[in-house]
VOPA-972747 format. One line per 3 residues: their letters; for each residue x, y, z of C-alpha. Coordinates in pm, 1 decimal, m for minus. Example, Ala and Ser with C-alpha at 12.3 -4.5 7.8 and 13.67 -1.06 7.14 Angstrom:
! VOPA-972747
AS = 1230.0 m450.0 780.0  1367.0 m106.0 714.0
END
This chain:
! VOPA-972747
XXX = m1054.5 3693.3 m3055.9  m1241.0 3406.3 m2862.8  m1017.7 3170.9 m2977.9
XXX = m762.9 3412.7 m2774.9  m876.0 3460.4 m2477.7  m1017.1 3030.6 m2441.8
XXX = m615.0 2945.7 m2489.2  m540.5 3260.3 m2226.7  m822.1 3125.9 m2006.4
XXX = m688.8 2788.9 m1986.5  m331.4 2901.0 m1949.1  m477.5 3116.4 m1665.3
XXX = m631.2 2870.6 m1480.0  m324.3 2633.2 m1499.1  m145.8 2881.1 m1341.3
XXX = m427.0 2900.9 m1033.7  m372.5 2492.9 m958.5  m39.1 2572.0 m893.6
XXX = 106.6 2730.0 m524.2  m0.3 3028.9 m467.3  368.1 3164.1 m395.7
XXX = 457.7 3038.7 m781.7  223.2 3257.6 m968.4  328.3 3539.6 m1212.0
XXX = 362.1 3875.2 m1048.8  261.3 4010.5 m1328.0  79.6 4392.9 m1291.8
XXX = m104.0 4561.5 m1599.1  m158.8 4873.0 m1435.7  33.9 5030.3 m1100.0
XXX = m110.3 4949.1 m732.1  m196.1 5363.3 m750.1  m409.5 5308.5 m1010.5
XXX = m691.2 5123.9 m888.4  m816.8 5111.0 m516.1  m1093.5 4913.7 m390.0
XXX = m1398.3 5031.7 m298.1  m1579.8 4674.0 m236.5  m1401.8 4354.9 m118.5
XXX = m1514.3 4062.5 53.2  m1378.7 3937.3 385.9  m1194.9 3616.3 393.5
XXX = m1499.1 3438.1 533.6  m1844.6 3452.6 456.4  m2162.4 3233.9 469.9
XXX = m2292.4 3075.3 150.6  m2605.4 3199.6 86.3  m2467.3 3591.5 148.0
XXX = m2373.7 3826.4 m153.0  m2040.5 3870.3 m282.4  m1942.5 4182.5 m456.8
XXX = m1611.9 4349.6 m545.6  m1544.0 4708.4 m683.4  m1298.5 4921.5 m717.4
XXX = m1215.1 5296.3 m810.6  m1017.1 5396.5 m1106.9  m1011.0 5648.2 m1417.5
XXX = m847.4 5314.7 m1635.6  m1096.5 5223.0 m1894.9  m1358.2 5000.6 m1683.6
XXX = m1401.0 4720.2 m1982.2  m1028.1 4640.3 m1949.2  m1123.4 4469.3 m1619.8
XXX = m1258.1 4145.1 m1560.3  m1256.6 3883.0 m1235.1  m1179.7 3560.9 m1276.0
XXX = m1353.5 3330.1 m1019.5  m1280.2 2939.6 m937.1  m1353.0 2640.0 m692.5
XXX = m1381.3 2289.3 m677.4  m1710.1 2291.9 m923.3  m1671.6 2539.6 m1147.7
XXX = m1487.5 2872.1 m1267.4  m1573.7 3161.5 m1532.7  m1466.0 3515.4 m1623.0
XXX = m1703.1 3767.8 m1494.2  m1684.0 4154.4 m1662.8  m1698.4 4447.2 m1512.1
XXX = m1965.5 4697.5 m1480.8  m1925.5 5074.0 m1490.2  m2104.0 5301.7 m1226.6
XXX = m1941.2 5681.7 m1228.1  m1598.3 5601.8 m1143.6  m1620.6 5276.4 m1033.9
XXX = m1603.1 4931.0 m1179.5  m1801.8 4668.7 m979.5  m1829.4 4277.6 m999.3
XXX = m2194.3 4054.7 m893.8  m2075.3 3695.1 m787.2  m2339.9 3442.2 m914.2
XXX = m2543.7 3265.7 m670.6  m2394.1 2955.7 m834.3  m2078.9 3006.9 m662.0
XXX = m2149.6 3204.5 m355.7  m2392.6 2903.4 m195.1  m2085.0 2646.8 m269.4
XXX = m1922.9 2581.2 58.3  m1530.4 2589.9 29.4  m1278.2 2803.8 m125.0
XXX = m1352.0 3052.3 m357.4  m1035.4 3135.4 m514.7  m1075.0 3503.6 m716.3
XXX = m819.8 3701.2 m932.8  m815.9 4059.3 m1071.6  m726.4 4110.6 m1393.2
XXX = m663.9 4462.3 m1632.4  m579.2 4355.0 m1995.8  m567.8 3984.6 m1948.6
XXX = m308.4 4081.1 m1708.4  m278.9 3994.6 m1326.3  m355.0 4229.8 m1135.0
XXX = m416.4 4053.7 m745.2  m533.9 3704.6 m667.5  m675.6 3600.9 m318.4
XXX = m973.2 3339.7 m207.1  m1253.0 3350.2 51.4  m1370.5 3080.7 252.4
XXX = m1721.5 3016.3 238.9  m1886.3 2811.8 508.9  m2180.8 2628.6 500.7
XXX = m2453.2 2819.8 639.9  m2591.0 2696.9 995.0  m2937.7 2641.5 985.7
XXX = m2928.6 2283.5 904.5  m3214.8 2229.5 585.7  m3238.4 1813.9 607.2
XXX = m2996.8 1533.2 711.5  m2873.9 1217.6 503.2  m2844.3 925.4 623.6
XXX = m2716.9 576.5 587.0  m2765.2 295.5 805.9  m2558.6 m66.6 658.1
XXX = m2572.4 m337.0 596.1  m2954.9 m412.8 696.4  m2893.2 m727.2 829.7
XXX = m2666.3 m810.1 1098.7  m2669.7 m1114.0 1295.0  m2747.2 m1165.6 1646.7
XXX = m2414.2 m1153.8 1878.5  m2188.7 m912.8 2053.2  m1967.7 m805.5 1818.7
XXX = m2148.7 m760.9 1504.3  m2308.3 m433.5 1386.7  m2414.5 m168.9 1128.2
XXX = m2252.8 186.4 1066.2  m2505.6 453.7 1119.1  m2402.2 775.0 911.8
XXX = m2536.4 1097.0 892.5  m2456.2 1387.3 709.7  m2625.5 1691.0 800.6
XXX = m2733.0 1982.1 514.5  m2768.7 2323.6 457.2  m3018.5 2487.6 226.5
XXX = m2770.7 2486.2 m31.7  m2680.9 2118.8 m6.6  m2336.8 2215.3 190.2
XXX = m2265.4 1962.1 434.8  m2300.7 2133.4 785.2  m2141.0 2107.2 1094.1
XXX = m2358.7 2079.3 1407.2  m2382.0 1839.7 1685.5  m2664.6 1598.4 1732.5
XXX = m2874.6 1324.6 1898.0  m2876.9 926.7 1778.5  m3163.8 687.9 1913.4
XXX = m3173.4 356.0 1935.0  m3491.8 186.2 1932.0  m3490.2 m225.0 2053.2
XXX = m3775.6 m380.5 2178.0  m3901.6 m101.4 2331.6  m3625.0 16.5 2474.6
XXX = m3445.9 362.2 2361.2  m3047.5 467.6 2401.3  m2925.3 739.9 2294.8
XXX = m2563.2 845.3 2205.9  m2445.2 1240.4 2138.3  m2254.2 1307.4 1843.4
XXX = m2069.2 1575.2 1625.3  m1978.2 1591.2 1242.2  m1630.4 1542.3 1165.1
XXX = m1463.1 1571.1 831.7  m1862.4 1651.6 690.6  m2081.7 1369.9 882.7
XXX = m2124.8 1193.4 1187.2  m2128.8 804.8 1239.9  m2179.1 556.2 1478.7
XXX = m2138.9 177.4 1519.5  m2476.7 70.2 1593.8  m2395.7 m321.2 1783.3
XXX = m2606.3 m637.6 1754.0  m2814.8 m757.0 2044.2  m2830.6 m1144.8 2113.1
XXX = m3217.1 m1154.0 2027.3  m3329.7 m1141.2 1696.7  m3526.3 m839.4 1598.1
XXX = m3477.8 m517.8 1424.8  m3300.4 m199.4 1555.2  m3468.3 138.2 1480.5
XXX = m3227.2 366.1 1447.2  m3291.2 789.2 1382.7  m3043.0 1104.7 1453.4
XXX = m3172.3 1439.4 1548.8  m2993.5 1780.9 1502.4  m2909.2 2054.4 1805.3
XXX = m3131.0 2273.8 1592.3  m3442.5 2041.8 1570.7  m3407.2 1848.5 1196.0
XXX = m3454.7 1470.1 1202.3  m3339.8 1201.7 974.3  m3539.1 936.6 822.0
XXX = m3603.3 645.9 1006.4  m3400.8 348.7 958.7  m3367.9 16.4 1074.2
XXX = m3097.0 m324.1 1115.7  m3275.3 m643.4 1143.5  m3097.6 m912.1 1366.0
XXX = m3066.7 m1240.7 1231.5  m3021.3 m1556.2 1423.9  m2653.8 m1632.2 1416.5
XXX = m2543.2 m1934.1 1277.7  m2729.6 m2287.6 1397.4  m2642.1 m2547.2 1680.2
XXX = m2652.9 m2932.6 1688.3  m3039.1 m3038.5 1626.5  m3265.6 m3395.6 1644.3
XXX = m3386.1 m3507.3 1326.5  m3691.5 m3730.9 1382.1  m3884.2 m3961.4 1106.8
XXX = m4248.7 m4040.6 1012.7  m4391.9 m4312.0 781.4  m4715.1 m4516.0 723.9
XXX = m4561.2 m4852.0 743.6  m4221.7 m5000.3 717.0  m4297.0 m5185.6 395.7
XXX = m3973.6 m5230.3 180.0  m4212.7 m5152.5 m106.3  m4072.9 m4876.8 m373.0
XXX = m4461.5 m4720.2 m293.0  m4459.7 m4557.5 4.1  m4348.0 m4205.5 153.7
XXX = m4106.6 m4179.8 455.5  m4076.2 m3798.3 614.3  m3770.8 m3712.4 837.1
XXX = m3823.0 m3380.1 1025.3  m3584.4 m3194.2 1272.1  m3647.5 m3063.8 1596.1
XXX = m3681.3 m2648.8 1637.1  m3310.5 m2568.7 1540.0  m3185.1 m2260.0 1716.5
XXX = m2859.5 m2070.5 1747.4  m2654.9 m2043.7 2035.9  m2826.7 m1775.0 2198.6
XXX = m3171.3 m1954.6 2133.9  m3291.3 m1771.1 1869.2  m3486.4 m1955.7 1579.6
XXX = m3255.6 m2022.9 1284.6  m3430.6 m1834.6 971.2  m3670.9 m1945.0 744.7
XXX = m3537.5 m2084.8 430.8  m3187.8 m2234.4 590.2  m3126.8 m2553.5 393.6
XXX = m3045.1 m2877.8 643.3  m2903.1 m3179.2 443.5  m3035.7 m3530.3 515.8
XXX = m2805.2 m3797.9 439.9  m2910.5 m4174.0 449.6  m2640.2 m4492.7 426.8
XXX = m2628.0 m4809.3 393.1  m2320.5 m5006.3 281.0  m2258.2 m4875.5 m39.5
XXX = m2561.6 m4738.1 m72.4  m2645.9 m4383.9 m21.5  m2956.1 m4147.8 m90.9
XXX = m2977.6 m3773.0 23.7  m3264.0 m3540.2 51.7  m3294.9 m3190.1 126.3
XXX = m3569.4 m2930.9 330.9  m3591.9 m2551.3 359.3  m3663.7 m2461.4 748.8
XXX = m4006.5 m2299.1 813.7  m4038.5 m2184.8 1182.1  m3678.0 m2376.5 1284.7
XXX = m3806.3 m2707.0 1126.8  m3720.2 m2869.3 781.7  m3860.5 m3176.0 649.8
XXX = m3708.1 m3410.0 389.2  m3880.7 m3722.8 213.9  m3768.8 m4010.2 36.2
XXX = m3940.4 m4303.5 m125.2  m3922.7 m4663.3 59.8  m3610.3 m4878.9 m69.9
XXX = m3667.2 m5181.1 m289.0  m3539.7 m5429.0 m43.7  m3531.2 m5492.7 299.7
XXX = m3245.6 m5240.3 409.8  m3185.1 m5033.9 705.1  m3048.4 m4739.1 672.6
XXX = m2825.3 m4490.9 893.2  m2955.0 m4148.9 885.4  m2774.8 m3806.8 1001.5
XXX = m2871.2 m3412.4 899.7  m2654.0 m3136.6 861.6  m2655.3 m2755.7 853.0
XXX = m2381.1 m2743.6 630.3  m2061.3 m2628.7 769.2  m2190.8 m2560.4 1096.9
XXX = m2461.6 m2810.2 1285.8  m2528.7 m3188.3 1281.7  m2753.8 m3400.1 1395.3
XXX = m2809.3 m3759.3 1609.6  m2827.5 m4062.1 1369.1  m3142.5 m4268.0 1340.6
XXX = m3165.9 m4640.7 1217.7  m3474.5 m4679.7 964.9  m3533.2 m5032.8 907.0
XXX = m3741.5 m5162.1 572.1  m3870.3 m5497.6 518.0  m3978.5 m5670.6 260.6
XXX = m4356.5 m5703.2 153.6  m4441.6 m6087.3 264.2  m4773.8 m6227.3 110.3
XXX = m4993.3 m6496.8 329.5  m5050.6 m6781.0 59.6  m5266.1 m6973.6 302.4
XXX = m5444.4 m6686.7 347.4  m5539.0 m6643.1 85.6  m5670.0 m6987.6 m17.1
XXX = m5882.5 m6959.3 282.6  m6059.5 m6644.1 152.3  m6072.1 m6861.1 m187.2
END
């Protein structure tokens, strides 16, 4: 028996995912036989009570309601009260927003199919939102999408129209907005300052969203002085020369961020030595140890792939020692 009616529920239910116009007209009983008593109308609000019934002197167990959407389906049974056979929708499918897609059946055998359209109820519960990527870079053209998907009690998506604010440096816009196709976005643009963006959305019936924010990067660095520091010029294999860049900024001023990696190169002939530095406030500093041999060498910095530098000349020369000197002192 169960093995019965799981093959004639699936066969059922393949039926159901075809058109509507291609299903079995099938009828267990005649249309005079039954008459409703309790049926829905073709819209409700999720949340509300379904219930069907109807009125007949056919043996009640015969009849059972099979219920569908895009979650979930089962068989419900009916129940007998006097003459009438009635049907309880559970809550698991009546606070689903969509179609609910019911048939009747008498003996396994259709009786009438229809569906309902439940819509998601209006009192808005909580809003989700999504605010990417979180970093975009100062200009006037890049930005972050701002999306927002308002919710019911029930977790239906919910149309309603609402408020987005923009918070930057003080200073608040705001932009009106209604869900489409189950949220509501918004491109929420760069400034040329670095900074962050505070962006929230607030419902026509008084919900807010979480806070969220877009921090503004410096966009990408401009050509920069590199500058060099040392003890003495001594050509002595010992000693510590520092180069050091000037504040390096993008094109709208901003300072460059911390941690950008500048590339000193140093040349001489064949000869050539590198050294790198992270930036900390716009400035990186490289170091190298003192050459060998009296050398000079050509020096030039680069933000790879987009910034260079002047070129310095560091000479080295040899250490010299005073003989006479030191026979004096002897």
């Amino acid at each position: 028996m169960y093995l019965k009616k799981t093959t004639y529920l699936i066969t059922l239910l393949i039926l159901l995912s075809c058109k509507e116009e291609k299903l079995p007209k099938k009828r267990g009983i005649q249309p005079n036989e039954y008459k409703w008593t309790t049926k829905p109308n073709k819209e409700t609000t999720a949340g509300d009570t379904i219930r069907f019934g109807i009125k007949t002197e056919l043996p009640y167990k015969n009849f059972s309601l099979l219920l569908s959407n895009d979650y979930n389906h089962t068989i419900i049974e009916g129940r007998k009260n006097s003459n009438n056979v009635t049907f309880s929708i559970p809550k698991t499918f009546t606070k689903i927003a969509g179609y609910l897609n019911y048939t009747l059946l008498y003996n396994n055998d259709l009786i009438e199919n229809n569906k309902i359209y439940i819509n998601s109820n209006p009192t808005t519960n909580l809003v989700e939102t999504y605010c990417g990527p979180a970093f975009i870079v100062a200009s006037k053209s890049d930005y972050a999408m701002m999306v927002n998907i308002p919710m019911d009690h029930y977790d239906n998506p919910n149309m309603i129209g609402m408020t987005i604010v923009e918070t930057y440096l003080n200073e608040k816009s705001y932009t009106r907005s209604n869900t489409r196709e189950l949220l509501a976005h918004k491109k929420v643009y760069s400034e040329i300052k670095s900074g962050k963006k505070f962006i929230q959305c607030f419902t026509d019936d008084g919900i807010k969203s979480k806070l969220r924010e877009a921090a503004i990067l410096a966009n990408n660095a401009v050509d920069f002085e590199i500058f060099y520091d040392r003890h003495n010029n001594l050509a002595d294999y010992n000693e510590i020369t520092t180069l050091y860049t000037s504040i390096i900024r993008d094109q709208y001023d901003n300072v460059i961020e911390n941690g950008t990696i500048v590339s000193f190169y140093l040349t001489h002939n064949n000869i050539h030595r590198k050294a790198f530095g992270k930036t900390n406030n716009g400035i990186a500093h490289g170091l190298f140890i003192h050459p060998k041999e009296k050398i000079e060498f050509s020096v030039k910095a680069y933000v790879e792939n987009f910034a260079e530098s002047n070129v310095l000349k560091i000479n080295y020369n040899p250490l010299t020692i005073d003989h006479e000197k030191i026979h004096t002192d002897r």
